[in-house]
TORVOVEX-240931 format. One record per residue (C-alpha): residue in one letter; x, y, z. Coordinates in steps of 0.2 Angstrom, whole numbers, padded with zeros to 4 digits, always signed. Example, Ala and Ser with C-alpha at 12.3 -4.5 7.8 and 13.67 -1.06 7.14 Angstrom:
// TORVOVEX-240931
A+0062-0022+0039S+0068-0005+0036
***
This chain:
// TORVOVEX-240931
X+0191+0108-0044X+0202+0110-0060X+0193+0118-0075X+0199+0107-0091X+0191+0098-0105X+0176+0087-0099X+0166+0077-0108X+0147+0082-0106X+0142+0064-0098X+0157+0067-0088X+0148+0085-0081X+0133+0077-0080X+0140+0063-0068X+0149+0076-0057X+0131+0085-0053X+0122+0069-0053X+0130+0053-0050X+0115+0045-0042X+0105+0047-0059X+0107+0038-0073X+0118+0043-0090X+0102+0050-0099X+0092+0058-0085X+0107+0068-0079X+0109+0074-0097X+0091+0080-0096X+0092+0088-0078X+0109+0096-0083X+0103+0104-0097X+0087+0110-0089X+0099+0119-0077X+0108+0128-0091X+0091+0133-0101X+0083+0139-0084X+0096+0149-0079X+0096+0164-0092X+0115+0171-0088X+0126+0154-0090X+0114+0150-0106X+0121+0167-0112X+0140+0165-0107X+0140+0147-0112X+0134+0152-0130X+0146+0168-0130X+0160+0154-0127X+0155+0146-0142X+0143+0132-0133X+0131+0123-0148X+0117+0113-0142X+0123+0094-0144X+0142+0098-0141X+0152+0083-0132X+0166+0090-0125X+0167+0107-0117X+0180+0119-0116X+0188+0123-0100X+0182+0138-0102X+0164+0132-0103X+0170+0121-0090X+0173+0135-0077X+0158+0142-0083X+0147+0131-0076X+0155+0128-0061X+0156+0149-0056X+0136+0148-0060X+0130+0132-0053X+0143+0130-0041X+0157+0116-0040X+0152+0099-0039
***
């Protein structure tokens, strides 16, 4: 998959597309907080808690620590 801009509902779909808009928001999130090395990069790549679009490189970063969707 493509790394480009996303919006964060648009992210959150992608890993959970059987939840609903909010609850994939909070499981998404959760992920990132748990998982101390894609907090850190996502933050060093200029991520702000609340943000609505992400970067491709945010984008990518997710994907190479969570795994494609």
């Amino acid at each position: 998959m493509k790394a480009t801009t996303y919006s964060m509902k648009e992210i959150c779909a992608m890993y959970f597309p059987h939840n609903t808009q909010a609850s994939a928001g909070v499981q998404l999130k959760r992920w990132i907080n748990y998982n101390d090395k894609l907090n850190q990069a996502l933050i060093e790549a200029g991520y702000r808690n609340g943000q609505k679009l992400l970067t491709p490189l945010q984008v990518s970063l997710i994907f190479q620590y969570l795994g494609e969707p």
